[in-house]
Steps between C-alpha positions, in 0.01 A plus 500: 500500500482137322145340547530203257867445420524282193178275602428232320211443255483129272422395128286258636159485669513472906287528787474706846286455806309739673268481798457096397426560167782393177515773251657429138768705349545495182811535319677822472275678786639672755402419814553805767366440826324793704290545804249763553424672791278799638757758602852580460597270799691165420228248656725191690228270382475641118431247265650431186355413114588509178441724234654484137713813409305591197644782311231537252241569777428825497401537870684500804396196682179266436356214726151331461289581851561149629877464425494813732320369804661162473812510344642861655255493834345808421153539425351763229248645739818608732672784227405796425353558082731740355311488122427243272592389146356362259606130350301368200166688575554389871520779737844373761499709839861587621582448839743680728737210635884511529659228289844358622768324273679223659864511441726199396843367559685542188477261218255284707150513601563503845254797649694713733334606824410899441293588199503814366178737424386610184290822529194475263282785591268445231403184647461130420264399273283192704304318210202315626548140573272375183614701234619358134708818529683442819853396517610127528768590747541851587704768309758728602527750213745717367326836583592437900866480435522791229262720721744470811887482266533168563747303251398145356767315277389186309792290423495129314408324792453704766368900643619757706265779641683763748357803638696876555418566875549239758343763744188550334383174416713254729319353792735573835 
């Protein structure tokens, strides 16, 4: 199945909004965006925000504690701790949440109705609010999509990520 079919990414720096508040882009990052929810139920009222596909970062997803509560509607204190990590002497909790992909229409940034879920059973890691280490925006990392087969081509101007099985990871 196609999840982002030759989306769009710019040269130049750019801005989003999210739950009243402007976020920049800066050039060349790829701006995915994702909800989060509690279980593996497609929410009507999910909300969406941004996160930078970051293939560098070496964890699945990362989100500081208030980006969660704000920005995805879900708040920390809600998920389960599945284990922690540690980032720059700073021990990170991961939390069990179910992160969904928003699909586009191809070529376009148009977000298509049904997202699709990305199983991270290893949890996100929820960074608290104040910390120098925290992300800017969060991060969707590379270690989701390998972890589950999905396939991510970068192209001049543009990415495509697509997924083997519809069934298991397509919301109905």
């Amino acid at each position: 199945m196609n999840i982002l079919r030759r989306w769009p990414f710019l040269d130049t720096p750019s801005a989003v909004d999210v739950a009243g508040e402007r976020i920049v882009i800066r050039a060349y990052q790829i701006v995915v965006w994702v909800s989060l929810s509690l279980d593996e139920t497609l929410p009507t009222d999910m909300l969406r925000l941004p996160a930078i596909l970051d293939t560098g970062h070496n964890h699945n997803f990362s989100l500081r504690a208030d980006q969660m509560t704000r920005w995805a509607g879900v708040h920390p204190d809600q998920c389960p701790k599945v284990g922690a990590i540690l980032v720059n002497r700073l021990e990170v909790p991961l939390l069990a949440a179910n992160l969904w992909i928003h699909r586009n229409r191809a070529g376009t940034a148009e977000l298509l109705r049904k997202p699709v879920r990305l199983p991270i059973p290893e949890g996100v890691s929820v960074f608290p609010s104040d910390s120098a280490s925290s992300p800017r925006v969060p991060l969707l990392g590379l270690r989701g999509l390998v972890l589950n087969g999905w396939r991510l081509a970068i192209d001049a101007t543009w990415i495509s990520l697509s997924n083997k099985s519809a069934k298991r990871s397509h919301a109905g």
